[in-house]
N, C-alpha and C positions, 0 to 999 in steps of 0.2 A: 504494500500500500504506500501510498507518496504521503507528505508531511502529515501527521496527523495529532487529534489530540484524546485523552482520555479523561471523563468523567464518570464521578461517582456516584451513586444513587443506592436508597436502603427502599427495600418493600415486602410488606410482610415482618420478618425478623432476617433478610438477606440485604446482601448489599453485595451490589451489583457493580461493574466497569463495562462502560460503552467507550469503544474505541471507531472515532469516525476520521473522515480527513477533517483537515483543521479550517477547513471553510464550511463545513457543517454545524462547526462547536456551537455559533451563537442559536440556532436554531433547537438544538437539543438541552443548550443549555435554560432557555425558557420553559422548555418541556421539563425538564428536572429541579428547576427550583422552588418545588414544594415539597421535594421528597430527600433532602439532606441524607448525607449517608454517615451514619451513625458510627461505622467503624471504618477508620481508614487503612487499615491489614489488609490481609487477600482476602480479596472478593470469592464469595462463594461461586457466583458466574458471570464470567467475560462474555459481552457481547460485542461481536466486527462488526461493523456495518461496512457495506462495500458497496463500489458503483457496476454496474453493469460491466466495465469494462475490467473492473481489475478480476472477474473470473474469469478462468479456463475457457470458457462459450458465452462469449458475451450474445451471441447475436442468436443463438434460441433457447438461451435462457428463460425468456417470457416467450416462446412463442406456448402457444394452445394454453396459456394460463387466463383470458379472460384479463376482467380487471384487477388482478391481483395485484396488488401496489408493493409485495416485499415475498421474494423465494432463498428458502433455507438451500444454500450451499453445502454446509456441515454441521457436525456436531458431535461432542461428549456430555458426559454428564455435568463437565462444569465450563462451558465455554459453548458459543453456538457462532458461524459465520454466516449474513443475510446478506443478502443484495437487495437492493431497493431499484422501483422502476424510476423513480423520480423524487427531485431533494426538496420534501414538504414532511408539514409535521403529521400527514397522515401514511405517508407510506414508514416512516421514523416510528409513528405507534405501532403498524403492524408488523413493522421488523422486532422492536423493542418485545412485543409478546411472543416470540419463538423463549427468549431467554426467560423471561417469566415463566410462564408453561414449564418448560424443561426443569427450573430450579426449583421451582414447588411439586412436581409431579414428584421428583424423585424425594420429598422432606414434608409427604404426607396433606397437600395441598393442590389448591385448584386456581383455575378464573374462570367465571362465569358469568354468560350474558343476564347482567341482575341490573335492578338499581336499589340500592342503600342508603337507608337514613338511619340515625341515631338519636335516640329515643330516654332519655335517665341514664346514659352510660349502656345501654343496650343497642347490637344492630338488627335492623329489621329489613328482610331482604325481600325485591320481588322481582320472581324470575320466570321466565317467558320469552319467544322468539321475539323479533323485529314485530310492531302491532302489537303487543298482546296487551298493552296497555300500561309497560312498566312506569317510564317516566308521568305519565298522563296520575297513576295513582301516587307515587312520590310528591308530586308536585301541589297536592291535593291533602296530600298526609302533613297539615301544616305545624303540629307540635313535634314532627320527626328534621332534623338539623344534616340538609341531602350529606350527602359521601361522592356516588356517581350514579349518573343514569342508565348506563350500558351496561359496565365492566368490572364487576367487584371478586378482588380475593377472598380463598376459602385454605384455610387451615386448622389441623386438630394441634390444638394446644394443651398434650397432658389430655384430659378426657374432657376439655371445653373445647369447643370450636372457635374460633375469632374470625372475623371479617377486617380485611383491611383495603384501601384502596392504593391504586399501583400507579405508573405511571402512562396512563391510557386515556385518550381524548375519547371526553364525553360529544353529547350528542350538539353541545354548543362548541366544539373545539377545544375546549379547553382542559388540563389535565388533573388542576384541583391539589391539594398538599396533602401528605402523608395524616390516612388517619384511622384507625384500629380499634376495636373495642367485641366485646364477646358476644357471640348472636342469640338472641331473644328468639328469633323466630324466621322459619325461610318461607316463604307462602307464593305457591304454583298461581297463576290468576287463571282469572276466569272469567270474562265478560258476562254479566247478567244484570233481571230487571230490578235487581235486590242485593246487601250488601250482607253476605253470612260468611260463618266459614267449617269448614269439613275436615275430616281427618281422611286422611287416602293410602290406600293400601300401598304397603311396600314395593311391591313390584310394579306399581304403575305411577310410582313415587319416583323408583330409581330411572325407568325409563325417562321419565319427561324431563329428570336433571341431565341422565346422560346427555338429550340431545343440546342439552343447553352450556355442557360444560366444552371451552375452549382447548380443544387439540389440533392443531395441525395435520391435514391430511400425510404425511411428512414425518409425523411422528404416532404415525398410529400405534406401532407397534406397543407403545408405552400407557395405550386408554388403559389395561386393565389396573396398571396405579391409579387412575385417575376412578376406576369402578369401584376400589377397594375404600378411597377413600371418604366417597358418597358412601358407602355402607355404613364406616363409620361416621360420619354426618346422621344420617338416616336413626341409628342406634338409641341419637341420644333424644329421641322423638320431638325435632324441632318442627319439621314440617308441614304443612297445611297446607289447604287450597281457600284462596278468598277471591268467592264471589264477589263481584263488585260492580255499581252503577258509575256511569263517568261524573266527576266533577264529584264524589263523595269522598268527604274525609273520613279514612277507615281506621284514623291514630284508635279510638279505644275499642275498637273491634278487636284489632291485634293486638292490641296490649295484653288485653283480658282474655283472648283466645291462647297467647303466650304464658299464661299465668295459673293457666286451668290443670 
């Protein structure tokens, strides 16, 4: 790689080194200045960022990927190499998530298309595809203090889980500052003419988070950490499904469905 530079970054309980060239630094450095890296020793994963051209195939690298804005070149269990199609902060997050992924899969953790808020020192998550109404109920949930709308970490902490947020542009751009705290409750949605909520059987529990939990087609081999670790999520019976009307605040729904 030609001149470049390295910064640090903590997420979850890891702390991470992105290695880009040195005319990318200011861009990822915005990206990173909420998530200060807390230990400056060795990083538990290096992530490369690379241009098209400094790999081996630059020129079908992207071919038949669609709009794929970031392709895994390599990787170990503590370091990943990405190409990016183009130097913006969104092809930057989805390189930046190969590293995440890979460093929580193997240390009993996830990332999950959720959004999170924080509620008395509790996280309360909700998770569902593109549509299903994540942010629309966050945004709604007005005694809950947001985290992110898309993209929140998931890790077994000892026998709690913690929710924390990574470095990942939310659905405004923006990547938000390191913030963690133990989960209250994960709740499936479900559009409806009413606001309740259900308990849902384990196997059709694990399935819906499967689809929702972030792996790289690239790193498939590695989903069945990522299976084991929804089980133990699953175990500690956080889960729910909340029915929900648009424009309702469901803070003491889930509070109280959290509490039961």
């Amino acid at each position: 790689m030609r001149e470049g530079s390295r910064l640090l970054f903590s997420a979850g309980a890891l702390t991470f080194q992105v290695e880009s060239l040195a005319s990318w630094s200011g861009i990822l450095s915005g990206m990173l200045e909420g998530f200060p890296a807390r230990d400056s020793g060795r990083p538990q994963m290096r992530i490369s960022l690379l241009s098209p051209s400094d790999t081996d195939d630059p020129i079908s690298l992207f071919r038949g990927r669609g709009t794929d804005l970031a392709r895994l070149v390599g990787w170990r269990s503590d370091c990943v190499s990405v190409a990016i199609r183009q130097v913006d902060r969104h092809a930057m997050s989805s390189a930046m998530a190969y590293g995440l992924v890979l460093a929580h899969l193997f240390r009993r953790g996830l990332l999950v298309h959720s959004a999170c808020g924080i509620y008395q020192g509790e996280a309360f998550l909700f998770v569902g595809p593109s549509g299903a109404g994540k942010s629309t109920v966050l945004s709604h949930a007005l005694e809950l203090e947001p985290v992110h709308d898309d993209r929140v970490g998931l890790r077994m902490v000892g026998e709690e889980v913690e929710a924390f947020n990574a470095p990942q542009l939310d659905n405004s751009g923006r990547t938000g500052r390191h913030r963690a705290a133990r989960v209250g409750g994960v709740f499936l949605l479900a559009k409806d003419r009413r606001n309740w909520v259900e308990k849902v059987p384990i196997v059709e529990a694990i399935q819906e988070l499967c689809r929702q939990v972030i792996v790289p087609v690239e790193l498939a081999e590695l989903r069945w950490r990522a299976v084991d670790t929804l089980l133990a999520i699953l175990s500690r019976g956080l889960v729910r499904r909340l029915h929900f009307r648009r424009e309702a605040n469901v803070t003491g729904m889930i509070r109280d469905s959290s509490n039961a």
